[in-house]
C-alpha positions in Angstrom: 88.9 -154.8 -44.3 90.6 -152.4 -42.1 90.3 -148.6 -43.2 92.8 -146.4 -42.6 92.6 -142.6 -41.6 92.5 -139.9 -43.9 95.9 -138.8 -42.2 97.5 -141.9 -43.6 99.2 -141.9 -46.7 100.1 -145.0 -49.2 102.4 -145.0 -51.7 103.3 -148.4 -53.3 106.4 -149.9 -54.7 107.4 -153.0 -56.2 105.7 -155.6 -53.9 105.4 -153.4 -51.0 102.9 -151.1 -49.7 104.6 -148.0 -47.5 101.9 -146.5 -45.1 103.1 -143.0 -43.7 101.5 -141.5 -40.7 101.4 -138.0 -40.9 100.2 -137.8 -37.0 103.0 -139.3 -35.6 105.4 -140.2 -38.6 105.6 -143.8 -38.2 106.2 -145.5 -40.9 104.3 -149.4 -41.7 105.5 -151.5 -44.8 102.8 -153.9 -45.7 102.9 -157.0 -48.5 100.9 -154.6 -51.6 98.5 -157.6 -51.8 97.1 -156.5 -48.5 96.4 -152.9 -49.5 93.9 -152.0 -51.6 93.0 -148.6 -52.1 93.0 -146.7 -48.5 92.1 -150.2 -46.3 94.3 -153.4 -44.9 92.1 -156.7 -46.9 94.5 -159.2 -45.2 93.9 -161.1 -41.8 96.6 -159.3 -39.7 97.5 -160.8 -36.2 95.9 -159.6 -33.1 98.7 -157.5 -32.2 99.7 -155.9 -35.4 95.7 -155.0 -35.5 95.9 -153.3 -31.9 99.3 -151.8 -32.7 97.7 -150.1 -35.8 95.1 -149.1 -33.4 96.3 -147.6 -30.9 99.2 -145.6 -32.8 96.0 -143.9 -35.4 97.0 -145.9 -38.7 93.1 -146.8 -38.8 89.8 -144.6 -39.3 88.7 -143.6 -35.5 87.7 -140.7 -33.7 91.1 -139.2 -32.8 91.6 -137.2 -29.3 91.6 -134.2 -30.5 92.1 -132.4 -27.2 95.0 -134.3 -26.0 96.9 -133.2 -29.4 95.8 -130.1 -29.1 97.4 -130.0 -25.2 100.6 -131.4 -26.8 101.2 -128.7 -29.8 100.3 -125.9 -27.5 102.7 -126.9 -24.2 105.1 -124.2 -23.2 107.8 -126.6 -22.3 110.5 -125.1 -24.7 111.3 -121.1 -24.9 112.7 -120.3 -27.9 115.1 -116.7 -27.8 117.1 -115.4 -30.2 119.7 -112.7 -29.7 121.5 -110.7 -33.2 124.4 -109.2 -31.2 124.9 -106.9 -34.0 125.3 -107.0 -37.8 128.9 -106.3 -38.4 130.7 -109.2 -40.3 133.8 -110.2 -41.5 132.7 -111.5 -44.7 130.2 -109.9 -47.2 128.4 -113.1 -48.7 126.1 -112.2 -51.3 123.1 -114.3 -50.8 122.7 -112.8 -46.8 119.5 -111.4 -46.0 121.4 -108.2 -44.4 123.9 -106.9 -46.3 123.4 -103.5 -48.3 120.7 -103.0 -45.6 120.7 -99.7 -43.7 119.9 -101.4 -40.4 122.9 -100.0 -37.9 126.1 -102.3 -37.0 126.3 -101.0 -33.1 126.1 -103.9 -30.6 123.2 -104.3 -28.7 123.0 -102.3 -25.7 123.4 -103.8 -22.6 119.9 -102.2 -21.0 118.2 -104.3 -23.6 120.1 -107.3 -22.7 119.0 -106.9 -19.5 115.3 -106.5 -20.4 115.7 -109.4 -22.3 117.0 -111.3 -18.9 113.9 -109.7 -17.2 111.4 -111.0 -20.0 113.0 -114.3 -20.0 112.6 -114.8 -16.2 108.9 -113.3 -16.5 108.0 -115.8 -18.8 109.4 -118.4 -16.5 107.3 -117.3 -14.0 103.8 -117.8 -15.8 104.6 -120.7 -17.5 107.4 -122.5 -16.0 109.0 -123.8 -19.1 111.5 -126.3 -18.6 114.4 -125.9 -21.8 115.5 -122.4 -22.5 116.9 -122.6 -26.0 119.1 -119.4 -26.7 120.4 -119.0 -30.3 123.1 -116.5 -30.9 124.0 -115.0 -34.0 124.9 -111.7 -35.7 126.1 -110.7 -38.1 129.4 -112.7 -36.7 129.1 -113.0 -33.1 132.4 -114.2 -32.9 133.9 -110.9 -33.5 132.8 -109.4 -30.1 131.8 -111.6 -27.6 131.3 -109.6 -24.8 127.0 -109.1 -25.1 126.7 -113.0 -25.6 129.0 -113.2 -22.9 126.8 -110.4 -20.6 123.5 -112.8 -21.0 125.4 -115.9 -20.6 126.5 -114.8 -16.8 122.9 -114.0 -15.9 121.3 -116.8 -17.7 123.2 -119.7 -16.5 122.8 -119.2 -12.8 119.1 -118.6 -13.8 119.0 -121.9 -15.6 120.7 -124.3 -12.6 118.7 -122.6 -10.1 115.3 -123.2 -11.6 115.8 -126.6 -13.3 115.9 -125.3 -16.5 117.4 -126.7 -19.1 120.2 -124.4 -21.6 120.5 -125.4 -24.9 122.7 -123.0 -26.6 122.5 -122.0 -30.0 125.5 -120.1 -32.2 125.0 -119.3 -36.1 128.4 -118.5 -37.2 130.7 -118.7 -40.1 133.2 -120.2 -38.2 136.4 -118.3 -38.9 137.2 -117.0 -35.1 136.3 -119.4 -33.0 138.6 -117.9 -30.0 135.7 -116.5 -28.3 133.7 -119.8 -28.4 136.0 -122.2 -26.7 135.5 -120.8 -23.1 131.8 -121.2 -22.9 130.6 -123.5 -20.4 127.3 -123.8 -18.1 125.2 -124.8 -20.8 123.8 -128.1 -21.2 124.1 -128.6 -25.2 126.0 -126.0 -27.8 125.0 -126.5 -31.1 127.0 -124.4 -33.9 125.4 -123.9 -37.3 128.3 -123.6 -39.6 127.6 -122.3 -43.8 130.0 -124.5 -45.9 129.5 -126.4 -49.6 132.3 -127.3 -52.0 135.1 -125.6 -51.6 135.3 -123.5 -54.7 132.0 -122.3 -54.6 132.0 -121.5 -51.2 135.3 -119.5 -51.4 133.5 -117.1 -54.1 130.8 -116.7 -51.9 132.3 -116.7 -48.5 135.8 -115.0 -48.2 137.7 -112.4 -46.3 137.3 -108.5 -47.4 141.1 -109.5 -49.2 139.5 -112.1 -51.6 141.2 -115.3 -49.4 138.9 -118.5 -49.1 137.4 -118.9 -45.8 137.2 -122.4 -46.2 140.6 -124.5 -45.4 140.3 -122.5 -42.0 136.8 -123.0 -41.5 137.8 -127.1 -41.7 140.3 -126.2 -39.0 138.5 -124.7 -36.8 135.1 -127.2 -36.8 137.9 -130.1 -35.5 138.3 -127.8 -32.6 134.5 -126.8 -32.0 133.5 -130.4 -32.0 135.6 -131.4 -29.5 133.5 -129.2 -26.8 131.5 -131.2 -24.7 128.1 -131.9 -25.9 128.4 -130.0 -29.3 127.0 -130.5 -32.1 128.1 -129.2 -35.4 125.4 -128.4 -38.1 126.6 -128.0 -41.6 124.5 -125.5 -43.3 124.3 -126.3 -47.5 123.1 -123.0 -48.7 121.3 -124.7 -51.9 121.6 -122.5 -55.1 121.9 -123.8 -58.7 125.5 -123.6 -59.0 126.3 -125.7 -55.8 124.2 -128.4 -55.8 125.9 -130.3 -58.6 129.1 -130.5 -56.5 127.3 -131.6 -53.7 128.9 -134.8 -53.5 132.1 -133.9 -54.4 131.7 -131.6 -50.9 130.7 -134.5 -49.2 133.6 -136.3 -50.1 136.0 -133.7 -48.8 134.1 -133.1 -45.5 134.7 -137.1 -45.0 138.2 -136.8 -46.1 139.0 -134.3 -43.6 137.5 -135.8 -40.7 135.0 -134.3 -39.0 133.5 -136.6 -37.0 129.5 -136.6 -37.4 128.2 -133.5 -38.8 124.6 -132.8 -39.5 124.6 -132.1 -43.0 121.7 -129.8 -43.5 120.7 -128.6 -46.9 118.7 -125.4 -46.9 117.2 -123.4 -50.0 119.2 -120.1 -50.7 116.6 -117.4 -50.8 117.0 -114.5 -52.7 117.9 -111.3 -50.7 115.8 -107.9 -50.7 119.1 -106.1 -51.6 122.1 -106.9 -53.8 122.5 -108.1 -57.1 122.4 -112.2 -56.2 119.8 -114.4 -57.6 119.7 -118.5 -56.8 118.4 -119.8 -60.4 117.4 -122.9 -58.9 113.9 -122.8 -58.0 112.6 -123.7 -55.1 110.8 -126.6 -56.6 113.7 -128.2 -58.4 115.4 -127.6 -54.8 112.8 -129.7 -52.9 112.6 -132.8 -55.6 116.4 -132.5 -55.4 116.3 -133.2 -51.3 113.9 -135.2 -51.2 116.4 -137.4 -54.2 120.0 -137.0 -54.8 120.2 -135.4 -51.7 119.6 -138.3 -49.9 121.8 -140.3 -52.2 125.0 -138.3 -51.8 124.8 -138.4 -47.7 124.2 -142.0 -47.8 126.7 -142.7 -50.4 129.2 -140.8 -48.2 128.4 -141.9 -44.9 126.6 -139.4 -44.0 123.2 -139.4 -41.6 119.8 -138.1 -43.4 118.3 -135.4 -41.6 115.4 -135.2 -44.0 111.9 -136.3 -43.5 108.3 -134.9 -42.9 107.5 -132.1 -40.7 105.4 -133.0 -37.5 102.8 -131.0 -36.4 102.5 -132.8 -32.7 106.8 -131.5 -32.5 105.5 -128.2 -31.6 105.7 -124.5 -32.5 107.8 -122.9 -34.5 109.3 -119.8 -33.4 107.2 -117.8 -34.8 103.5 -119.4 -33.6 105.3 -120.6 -30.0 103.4 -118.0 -27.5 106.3 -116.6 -25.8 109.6 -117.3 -27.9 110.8 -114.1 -29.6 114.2 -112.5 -31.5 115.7 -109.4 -30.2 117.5 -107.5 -32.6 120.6 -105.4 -32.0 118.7 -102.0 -32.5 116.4 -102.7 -29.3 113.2 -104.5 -31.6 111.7 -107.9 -31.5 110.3 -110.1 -33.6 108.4 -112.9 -33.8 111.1 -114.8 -35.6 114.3 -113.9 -37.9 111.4 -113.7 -40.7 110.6 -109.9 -39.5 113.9 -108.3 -40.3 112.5 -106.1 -42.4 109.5 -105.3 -40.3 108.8 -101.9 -39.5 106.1 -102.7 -37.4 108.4 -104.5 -34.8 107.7 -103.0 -31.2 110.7 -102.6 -28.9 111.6 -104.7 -26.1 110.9 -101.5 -24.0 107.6 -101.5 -25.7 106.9 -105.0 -24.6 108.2 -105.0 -21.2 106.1 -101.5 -20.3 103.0 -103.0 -21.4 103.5 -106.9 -19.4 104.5 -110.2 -21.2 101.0 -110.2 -22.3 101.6 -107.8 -24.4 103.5 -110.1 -26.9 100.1 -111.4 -28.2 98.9 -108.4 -29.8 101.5 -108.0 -32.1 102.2 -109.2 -35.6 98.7 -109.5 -36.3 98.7 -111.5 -33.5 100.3 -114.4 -34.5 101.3 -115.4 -31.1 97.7 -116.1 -30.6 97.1 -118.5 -33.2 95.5 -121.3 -32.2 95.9 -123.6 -35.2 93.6 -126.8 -34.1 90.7 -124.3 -33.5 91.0 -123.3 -37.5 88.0 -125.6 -38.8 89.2 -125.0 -42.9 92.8 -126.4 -41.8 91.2 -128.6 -39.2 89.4 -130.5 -41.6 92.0 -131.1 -43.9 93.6 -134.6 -44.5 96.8 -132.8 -44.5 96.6 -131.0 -41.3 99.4 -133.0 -39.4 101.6 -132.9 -42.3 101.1 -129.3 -43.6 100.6 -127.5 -40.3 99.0 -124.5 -41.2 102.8 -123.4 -42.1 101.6 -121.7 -46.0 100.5 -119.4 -43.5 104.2 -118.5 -42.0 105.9 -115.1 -43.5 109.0 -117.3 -44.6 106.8 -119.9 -46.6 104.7 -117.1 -48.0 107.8 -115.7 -49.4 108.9 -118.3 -51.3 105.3 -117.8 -53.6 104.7 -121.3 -53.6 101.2 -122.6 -55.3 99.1 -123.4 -51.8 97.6 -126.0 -50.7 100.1 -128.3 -52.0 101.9 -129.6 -48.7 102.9 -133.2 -49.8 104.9 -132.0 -53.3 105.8 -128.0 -52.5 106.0 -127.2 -49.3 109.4 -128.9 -47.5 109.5 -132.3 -49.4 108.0 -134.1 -52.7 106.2 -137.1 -50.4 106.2 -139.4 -53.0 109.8 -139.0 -54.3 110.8 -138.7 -50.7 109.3 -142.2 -49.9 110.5 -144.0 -53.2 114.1 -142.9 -51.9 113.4 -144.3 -48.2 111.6 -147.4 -49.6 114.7 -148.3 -52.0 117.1 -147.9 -48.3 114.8 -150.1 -46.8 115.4 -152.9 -49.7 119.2 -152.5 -49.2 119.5 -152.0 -45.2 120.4 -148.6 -44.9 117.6 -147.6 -43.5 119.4 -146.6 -39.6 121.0 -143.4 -42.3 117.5 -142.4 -41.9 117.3 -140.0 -38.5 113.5 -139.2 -37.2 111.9 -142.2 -38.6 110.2 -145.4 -37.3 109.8 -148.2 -39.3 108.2 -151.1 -39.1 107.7 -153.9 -41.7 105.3 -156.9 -41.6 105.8 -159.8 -43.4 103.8 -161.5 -45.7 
């Protein structure tokens, strides 16, 4: 009998046995008559054995200080710049509107701090991809303080070795401003969009005109930048997500040539009258379902699966990454909008880099792997710590239920991959390995 680790999880189907590894999210399909309970009974060849070894499926001491070094690497700095919060459109599921934050641009002393913390940061811990996001309100309807950082970062990036990998959140209805842009070495444009009718309630002009027949115009364009990717935002609420196919169908129809198709739970905002009536809950067993379904059924790629911890930091934890609002404040993610407690970049810059770490109850000090309750946990790797994040806390989800609340339902997730892997659609399936050993 081989046991398996207390990070591994089995779920069985039919005449299978699925083994998920929440350490490094391999997946291992086993005959079920070789699994009983939370051990391998059958005789395994040599080299499956050391295979299952060596990648932690069994019950061994694991290296804890070599995961740790892995989750806390600076290689990645993650910036993101709001422009300003003027907008074209007034949806009314955003997180901004009726707020009485100020629509001036961002001034161009704090984009010029923000170049000076950015190469400061470079200097003590030499990270080697820059990954600027870009959003607004709707950048796209002044360019010019994007463009300002763009001329100083670029040159920065090529002369250091450091990678760009450039970020825009917009809606997609001007795209004039974005077709210039060059120097970077990805561009990645989230785009909002669902069925057509529902998004043109949501999401028009300040006339009442749908957004989205132009919107389908003007991704054809986008995508044909060099290395672009286009990421179709689903804001999930309970009156789009039965036409979620039907959406899918029309995005294939029209042609856009590989979109990420990325579902994402429609919060309710602090102000304005909108409330999603699908709860989060229904929303997660829905994605980790139908979701999957519909994109397969259509075509589509599945960007869905389990959260790894050994990825990396989010933007809030990661020691250095930061937003910079329009009004001159940063935060440790987009999650502190509302935060009056947000220092200023001038703030930050007075007191040294350093200075970063004391703020936001000094969340960019955590050290998760040094939290012995979490630590202990058989769901460390899959949870994360990440109840403990301000945008999972406001969701007022039931904790420590990782594998059914927090991103996916685990076992509905892996009934929907197992029942791809029976009828060989399984390469849909982006982010996971899978291997299968035969009887």
């Amino acid at each position: 009998m081989l046991r398996l680790s207390q990070y591994v999880r089995v779920y069985k189907f039919e005449e299978h046995a699925l083994i998920y590894n929440t350490i490094n999210g391999e997946i291992i399909i086993f005959p079920i008559d070789g699994v009983i309970d939370n051990a391998i009974s059958k005789q395994l060849e040599a080299s499956v054995k050391e295979y299952l070894y060596k990648h932690y499926f069994l019950d061994k001491e694991l290296p804890w200080d070599k995961f740790e070094e892995q989750f806390e690497s600076n290689n990645q700095l993650l910036i993101s710049l709001e422009t300003f919060l003027a907008c074209n459109l007034s949806c009314p599921y955003c997180y901004q509107i009726n707020n009485n934050h100020l629509k001036a641009k961002i001034s161009l002393q704090n984009l010029n701090l923000l170049f000076e913390y950015i190469t400061h940061v470079h200097q003590k811990v030499h990270f080697k991809i820059l990954l600027l996001k870009i959003l607004g309100g709707e950048p796209s309807l002044d360019w010019n303080q994007a463009n300002y950082l763009l001329q100083k970062i670029i040159p920065f990036c090529k002369s250091n070795n450091v990678r760009l990998d450039l970020r825009i959140d917009t809606n997609c209805t001007n795209i004039s401003q974005f077709t210039s842009i060059n120097g970077y070495d990805s561009i990645l444009f989230t785009i909002p969009l669902c069925n057509k009718k529902q998004h043109n309630k949501y999401r028009h002009y300040r006339n009442g005109e749908g957004t989205y027949d132009d919107i389908i115009k003007n991704i054809k364009i986008l995508e044909k930048m060099p290395n672009c990717q286009i990421v179709l935002r689903h804001n999930t609420d309970a009156h789009n997500i039965i036409t979620f196919g039907e959406y899918l169908e029309d995005i294939s129809k029209n042609g856009i040539h590989n979109p990420t198709i990325m579902p994402q739970y429609t919060t309710n905002p602090d102000y304005g009258d909108y409330k999603n009536q699908l709860t989060y809950q229904q929303y997660i067993d829905w994605l980790s379902t139908e979701c999957i379904n519909e994109l397969i059924k259509h075509g589509f790629n599945v960007p869905i699966f389990p959260r790894l911890l050994l990825n990396g930091k989010c933007q809030h934890w990661s020691n250095y990454s930061l937003k910079l609002f329009s009004d001159g404040k940063v935060g440790a993610c987009a999650a502190h909008f509302f935060d009056p407690k947000n220092p200023y970049l001038t703030d930050v810059m007075r007191n040294g880099i350093e200075s970063i770490q004391t703020y936001w109850n000094s969340t960019k000090s955590t050290q998760i792997f040094r939290d012995t309750k979490c630590r202990k946990c058989s769901s460390f790797f899959g949870c994360s710590s990440h109840y403990k994040l301000p945008c999972i806390h406001d969701l007022k989800i039931k904790s420590c239920k990782p594998e059914e609340n927090l991103y996916l339902n685990w076992h509905l997730y892996f009934q929907t991959v197992y029942k791809y892997v029976k009828t060989g659609n399984i390469d849909r399936f982006q982010g996971l390995n899978i291997k299968i050993v035969q009887s």
